[in-house]
C-alpha positions in Angstrom: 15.7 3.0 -5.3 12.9 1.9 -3.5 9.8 3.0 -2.1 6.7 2.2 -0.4 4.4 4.9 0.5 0.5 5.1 1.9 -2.8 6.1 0.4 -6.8 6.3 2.2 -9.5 5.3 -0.4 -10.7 7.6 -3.0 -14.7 6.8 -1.6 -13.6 6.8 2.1 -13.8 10.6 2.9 -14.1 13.1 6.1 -17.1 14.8 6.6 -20.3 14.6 8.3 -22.0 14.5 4.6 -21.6 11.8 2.4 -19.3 13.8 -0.6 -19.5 12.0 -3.9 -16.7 13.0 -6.4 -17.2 15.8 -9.1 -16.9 14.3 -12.5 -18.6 15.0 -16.0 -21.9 15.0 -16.0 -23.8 13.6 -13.3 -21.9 12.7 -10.1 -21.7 8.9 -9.9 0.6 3.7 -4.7 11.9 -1.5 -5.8 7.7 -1.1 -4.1 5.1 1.5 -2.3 2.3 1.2 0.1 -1.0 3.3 -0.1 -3.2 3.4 2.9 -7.0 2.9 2.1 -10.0 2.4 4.0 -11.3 -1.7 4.2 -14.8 -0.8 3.1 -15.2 -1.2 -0.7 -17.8 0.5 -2.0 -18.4 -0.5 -6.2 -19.0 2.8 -8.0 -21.7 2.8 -10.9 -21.3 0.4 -13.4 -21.0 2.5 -17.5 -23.4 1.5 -19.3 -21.1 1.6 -23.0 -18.7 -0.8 -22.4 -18.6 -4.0 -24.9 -16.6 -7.2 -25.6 -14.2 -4.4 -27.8 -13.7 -1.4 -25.3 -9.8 -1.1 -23.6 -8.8 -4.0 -20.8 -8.3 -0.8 -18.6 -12.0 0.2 -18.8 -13.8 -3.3 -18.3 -11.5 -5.2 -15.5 -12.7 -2.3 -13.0 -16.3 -3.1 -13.1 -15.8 -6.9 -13.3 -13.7 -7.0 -10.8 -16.5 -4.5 -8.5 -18.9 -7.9 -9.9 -17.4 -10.4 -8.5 -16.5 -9.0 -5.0 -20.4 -8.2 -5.0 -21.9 -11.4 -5.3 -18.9 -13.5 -3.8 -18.2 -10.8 -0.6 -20.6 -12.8 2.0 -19.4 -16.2 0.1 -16.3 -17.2 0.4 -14.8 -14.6 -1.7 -10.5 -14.2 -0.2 -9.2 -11.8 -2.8 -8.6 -11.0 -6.5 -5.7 -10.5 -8.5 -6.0 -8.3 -11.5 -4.1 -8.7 -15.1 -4.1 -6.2 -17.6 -1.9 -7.5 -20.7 -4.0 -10.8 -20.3 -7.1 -9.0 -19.9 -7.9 -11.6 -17.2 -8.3 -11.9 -13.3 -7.4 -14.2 -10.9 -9.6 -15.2 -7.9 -9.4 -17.0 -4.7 -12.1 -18.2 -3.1 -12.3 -20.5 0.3 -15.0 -23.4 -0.2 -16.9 -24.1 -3.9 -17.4 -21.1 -5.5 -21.2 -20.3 -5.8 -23.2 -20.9 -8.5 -24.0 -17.3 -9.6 -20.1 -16.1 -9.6 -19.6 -18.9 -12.2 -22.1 -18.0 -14.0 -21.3 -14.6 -14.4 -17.3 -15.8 -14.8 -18.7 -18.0 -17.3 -20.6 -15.6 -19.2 -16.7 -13.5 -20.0 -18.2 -10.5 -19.5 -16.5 -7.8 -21.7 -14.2 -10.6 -22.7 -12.5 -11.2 -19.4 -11.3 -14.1 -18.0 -12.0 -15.3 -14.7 -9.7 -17.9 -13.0 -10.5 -19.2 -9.9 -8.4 -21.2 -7.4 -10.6 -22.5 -4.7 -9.3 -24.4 -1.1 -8.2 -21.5 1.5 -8.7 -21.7 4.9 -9.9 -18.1 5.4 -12.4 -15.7 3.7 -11.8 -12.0 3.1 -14.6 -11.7 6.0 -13.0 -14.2 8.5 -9.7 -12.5 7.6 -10.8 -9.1 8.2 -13.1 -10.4 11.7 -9.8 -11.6 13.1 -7.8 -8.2 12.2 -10.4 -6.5 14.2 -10.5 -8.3 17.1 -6.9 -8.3 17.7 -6.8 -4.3 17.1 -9.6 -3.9 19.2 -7.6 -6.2 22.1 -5.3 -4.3 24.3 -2.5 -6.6 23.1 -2.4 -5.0 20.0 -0.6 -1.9 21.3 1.4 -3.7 24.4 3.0 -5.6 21.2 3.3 -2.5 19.3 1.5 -3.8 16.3 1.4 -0.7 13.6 0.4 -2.7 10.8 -1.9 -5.6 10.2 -2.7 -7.7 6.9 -5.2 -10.2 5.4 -3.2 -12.2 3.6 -4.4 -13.0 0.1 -3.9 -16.6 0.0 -6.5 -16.6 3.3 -3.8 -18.3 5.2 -4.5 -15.5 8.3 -2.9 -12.7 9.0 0.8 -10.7 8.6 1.4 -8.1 11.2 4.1 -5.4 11.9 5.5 -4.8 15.2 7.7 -1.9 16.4 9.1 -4.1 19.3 12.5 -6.5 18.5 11.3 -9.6 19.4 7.9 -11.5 19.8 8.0 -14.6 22.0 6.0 -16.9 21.4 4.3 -16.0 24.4 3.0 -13.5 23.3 2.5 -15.0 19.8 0.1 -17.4 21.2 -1.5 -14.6 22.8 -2.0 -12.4 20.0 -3.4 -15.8 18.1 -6.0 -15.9 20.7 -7.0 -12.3 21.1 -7.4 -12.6 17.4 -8.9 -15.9 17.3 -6.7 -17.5 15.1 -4.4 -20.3 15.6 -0.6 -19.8 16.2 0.6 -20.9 12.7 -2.1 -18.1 11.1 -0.3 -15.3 12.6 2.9 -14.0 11.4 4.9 -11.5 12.8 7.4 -8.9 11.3 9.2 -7.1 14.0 11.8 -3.8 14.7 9.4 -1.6 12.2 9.1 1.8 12.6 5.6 3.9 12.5 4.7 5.9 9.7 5.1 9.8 9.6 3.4 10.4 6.2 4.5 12.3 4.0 4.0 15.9 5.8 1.8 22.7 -8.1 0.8 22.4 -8.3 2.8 24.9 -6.9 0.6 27.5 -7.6 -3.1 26.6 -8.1 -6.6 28.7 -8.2 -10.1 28.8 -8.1 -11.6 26.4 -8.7 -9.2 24.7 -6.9 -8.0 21.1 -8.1 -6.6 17.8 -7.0 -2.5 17.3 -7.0 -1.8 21.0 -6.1 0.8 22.3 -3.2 -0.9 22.9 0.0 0.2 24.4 3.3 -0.9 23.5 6.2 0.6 25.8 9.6 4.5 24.7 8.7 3.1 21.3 7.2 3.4 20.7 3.3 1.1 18.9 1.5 -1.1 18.0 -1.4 -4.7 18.7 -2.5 -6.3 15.4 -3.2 -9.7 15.0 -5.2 -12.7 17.9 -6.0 -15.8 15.9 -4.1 -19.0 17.0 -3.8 -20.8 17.9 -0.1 -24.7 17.6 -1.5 -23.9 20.3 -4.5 -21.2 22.1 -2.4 -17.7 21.7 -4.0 -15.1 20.6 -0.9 -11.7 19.3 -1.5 -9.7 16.2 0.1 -6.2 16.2 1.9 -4.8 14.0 4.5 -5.4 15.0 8.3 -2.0 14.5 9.3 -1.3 17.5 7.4 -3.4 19.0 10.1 -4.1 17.1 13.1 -6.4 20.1 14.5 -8.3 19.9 11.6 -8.7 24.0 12.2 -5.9 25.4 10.2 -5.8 27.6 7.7 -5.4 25.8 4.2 -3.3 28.0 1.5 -1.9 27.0 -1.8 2.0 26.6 -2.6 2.2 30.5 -3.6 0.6 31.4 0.1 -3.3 32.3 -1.7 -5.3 31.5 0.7 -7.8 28.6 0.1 -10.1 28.2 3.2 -9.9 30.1 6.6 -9.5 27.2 9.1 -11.9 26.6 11.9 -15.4 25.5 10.9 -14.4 25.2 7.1 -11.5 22.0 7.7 -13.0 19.1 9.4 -11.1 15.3 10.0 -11.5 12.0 10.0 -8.8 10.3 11.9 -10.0 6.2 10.9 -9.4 7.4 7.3 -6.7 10.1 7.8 -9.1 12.5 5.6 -9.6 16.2 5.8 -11.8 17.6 4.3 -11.6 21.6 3.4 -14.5 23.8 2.3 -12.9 26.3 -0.1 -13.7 30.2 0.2 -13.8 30.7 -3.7 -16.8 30.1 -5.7 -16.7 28.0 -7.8 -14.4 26.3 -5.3 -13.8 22.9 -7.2 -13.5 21.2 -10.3 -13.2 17.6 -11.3 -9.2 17.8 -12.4 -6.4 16.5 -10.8 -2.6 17.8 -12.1 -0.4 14.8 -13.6 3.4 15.0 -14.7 6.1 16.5 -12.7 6.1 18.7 -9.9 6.0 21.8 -11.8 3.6 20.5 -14.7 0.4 22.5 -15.3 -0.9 19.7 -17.4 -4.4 18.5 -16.2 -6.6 15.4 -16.2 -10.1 15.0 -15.8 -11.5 12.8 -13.1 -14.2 10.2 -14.8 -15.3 7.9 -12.1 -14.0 6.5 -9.3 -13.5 2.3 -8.4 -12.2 -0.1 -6.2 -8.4 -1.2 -5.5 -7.8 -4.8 -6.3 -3.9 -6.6 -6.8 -2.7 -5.9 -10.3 -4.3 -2.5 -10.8 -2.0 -0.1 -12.2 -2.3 2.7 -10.1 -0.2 6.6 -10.4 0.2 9.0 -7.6 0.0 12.8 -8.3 1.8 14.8 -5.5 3.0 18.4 -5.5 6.3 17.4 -4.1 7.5 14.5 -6.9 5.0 14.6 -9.6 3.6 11.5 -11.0 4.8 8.3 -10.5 3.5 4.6 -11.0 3.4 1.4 -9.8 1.1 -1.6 -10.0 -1.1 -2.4 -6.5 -0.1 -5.8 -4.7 -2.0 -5.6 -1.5 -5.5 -4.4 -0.9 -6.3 -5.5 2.6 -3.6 -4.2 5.3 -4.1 -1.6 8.2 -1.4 0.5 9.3 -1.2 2.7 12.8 -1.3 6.3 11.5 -2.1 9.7 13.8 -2.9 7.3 16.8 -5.6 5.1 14.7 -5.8 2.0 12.7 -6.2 2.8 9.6 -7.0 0.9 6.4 -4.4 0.5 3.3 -3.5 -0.6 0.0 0.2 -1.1 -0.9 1.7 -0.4 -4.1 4.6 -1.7 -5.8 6.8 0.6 -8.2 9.2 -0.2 -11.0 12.6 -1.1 -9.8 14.8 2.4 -9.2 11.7 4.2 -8.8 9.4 6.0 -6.0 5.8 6.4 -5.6 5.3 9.2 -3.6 7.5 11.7 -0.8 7.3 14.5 1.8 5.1 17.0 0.4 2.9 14.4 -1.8 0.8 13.6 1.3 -2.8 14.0 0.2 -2.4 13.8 -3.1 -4.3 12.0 -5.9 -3.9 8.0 -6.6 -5.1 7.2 -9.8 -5.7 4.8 -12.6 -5.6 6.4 -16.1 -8.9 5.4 -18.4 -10.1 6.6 -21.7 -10.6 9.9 -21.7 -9.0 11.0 -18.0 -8.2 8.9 -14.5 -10.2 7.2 -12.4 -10.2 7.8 -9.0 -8.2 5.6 -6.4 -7.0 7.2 -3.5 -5.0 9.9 -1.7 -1.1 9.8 -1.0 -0.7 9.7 3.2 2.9 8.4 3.4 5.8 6.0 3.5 5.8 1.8 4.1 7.8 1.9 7.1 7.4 -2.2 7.4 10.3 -1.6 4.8 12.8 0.5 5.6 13.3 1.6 1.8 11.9 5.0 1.5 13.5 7.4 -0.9 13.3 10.2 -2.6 15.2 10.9 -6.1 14.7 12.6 -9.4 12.6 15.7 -9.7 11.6 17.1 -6.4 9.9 20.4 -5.8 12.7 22.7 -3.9 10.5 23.5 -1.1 9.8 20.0 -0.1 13.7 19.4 0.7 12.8 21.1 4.3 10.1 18.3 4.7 12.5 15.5 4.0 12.4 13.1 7.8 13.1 9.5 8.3 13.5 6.9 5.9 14.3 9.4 3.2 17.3 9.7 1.7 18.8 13.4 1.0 17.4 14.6 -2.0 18.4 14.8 -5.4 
């Protein structure tokens, strides 16, 4: 089976604050897609890591290096690799002087391997996207989805119409731009509906847990901090009004609605402001749908290709994949939003209805690492199914592209 599902950035978040995630100590997604917000924001660097500590706890914060001194340089993307504890980078023009020297330097003993020459940067890449979204074209060629390709040869785009002339084609190159070889054009797809504990969580209340929404279905995401005030993530198209009443899978109410949910519709975030006191804690629920077992969150990073990432919904549980795409944008709820797609091991799934808002991971000594949140299904791909263990009360939230469940 095959999936691709969608997931907004663990950092990007919806509130009028600026939450940081509740961790120890101090606060510091056949295939799948996950949905994440462009804007990379590094995380703080540890301070304890060496030349001996695991591959999975030192790529993260070279990889946050690099993009920070190459970002305004000619950086294009990277390309993560955990059994070789190396990464791969591509770059367009010479690569400056102080990302070699800090390649050079292997920090934590990774390897850095550049391949220099393409015609784009991430920056051009991403300028061109925006334009083109921002042109009324974009929607008269029903464009849902819109990717920086990672060999900075331009842009891949999605288009719910049949057929693009080339026209229109041309046109699109120029709202955008770009020339009409950097544009290429996948047509007849179908927009996303997300994927509208676990089953029975508490005070304080954690990420990966059944949520409900009105008749909507869903999963709590990450414990984040509001200044000191514990809140707790979800995805807005649970909740569209952003003013409904938020319970957990067993009906206990966790915040009244109205002035305690708030949304972001660029980031498909909601944000919900729990009644109980204490109303968070930094866990998020991992194993299947009925699992009680939990994991505490350590830090958050960045999504780069390679990464192996797990998403934590109350509908299927935990499932993995590795991420191959950190730069697309998908139409979601009526907005653009950012994403970051996710590959899964043949015959399995990433994520289904029910898992929307739930946690995307990477698993790191001594807990996970913060990634993302679950907000639904590739539709570029029409591949999206759900099998193995499934929570019974998500088989009522099972809509298109999912197979009947089993």
């Amino acid at each position: 089976m095959r999936t691709r599902f969608i997931v907004l950035a663990a950092v990007a978040v919806a509130a009028t604050a600026t939450p940081t995630f509740a961790a120890d100590g101090p606060a510091p997604e056949p295939s799948a897609k996950i949905f994440v917000d462009r804007e990379i924001q590094p995380a703080p660097a540890p301070d304890d890591l060496s030349n001996d500590s695991p591959t999975e706890d030192v790529i993260p914060p070279v990889a946050e290096r690099i993009f920070e001194l190459g970002k305004n340089d000619g950086f294009v993307s990277q390309h993560t690799d955990y059994d070789s504890r190396s990464i791969s980078v591509v770059w367009k023009g010479p690569v400056p002087a102080a990302v070699l020297e800090y390649a050079d330097s292997r920090p934590y003993d990774v390897r850095v391997i550049f391949t220099a020459g393409a015609k784009f940067s991430r920056g051009q890449g991403e300028a061109a996207r925006e334009a083109l979204l921002q042109d009324p074209i974009a929607r008269e060629l029903g464009i849902i989805s819109a990717s920086v390709n990672a060999d900075g040869s331009g842009l891949t785009l999605g288009s719910t119409l049949k057929d693009i002339d080339s026209a229109d084609h041309s046109r699109a190159a120029a709202a955008a731009g770009l020339k009409f070889e950097d544009l290429v054009f996948n047509t007849g797809r179908t927009p996303s509906d997300g994927y509208a504990s676990r089953q029975n969580d508490s005070s304080p209340w954690k990420g990966g847990g059944a949520t409900r929404h009105g008749s909507a279905g869903c999963s709590s995401g990450y414990a984040v901090l509001s200044g000191s005030a514990g809140r707790l993530l979800s995805a807005r198209h649970c909740d569209p009004s952003a003013n409904l009443a938020v319970k957990d899978g067993a009906g206990q109410q966790i915040a009244p609605g109205g002035s305690s949910v708030s949304g972001k519709a660029s980031v498909d975030s909601l944000l919900i402001d729990p009644t109980a006191s204490p109303a968070t804690t930094p866990k998020v629920y991992v194993g299947g749908y009925a699992s009680s077992t939990q994991a505490t969150v350590k830090n958050w990073y960045s999504n780069w290709p390679g990464d192996p990432v797990c998403a934590s919904g109350a509908a299927r549980g935990t499932h993995c994949g590795t991420i191959y795409d950190d730069n697309d944008t998908y139409y979601i709820g009526g907005t653009y939003v950012g994403v970051i797609q996710v590959k899964a091991p043949s015959g399995s799934i990433m994520a289904g209805h029910g898992d929307s808002g739930g946690p995307v991971y990477k698993s790191v000594s001594g807990g996970v690492q913060a990634r993302g949140i679950v907000l639904g299904p590739d539709t570029d791909h029409a591949e999206t199914y759900s099998c193995g263990s499934t929570a019974p009360w998500a088989a009522g939230l099972a809509g298109q592209g999912v197979s009947p469940l089993s």
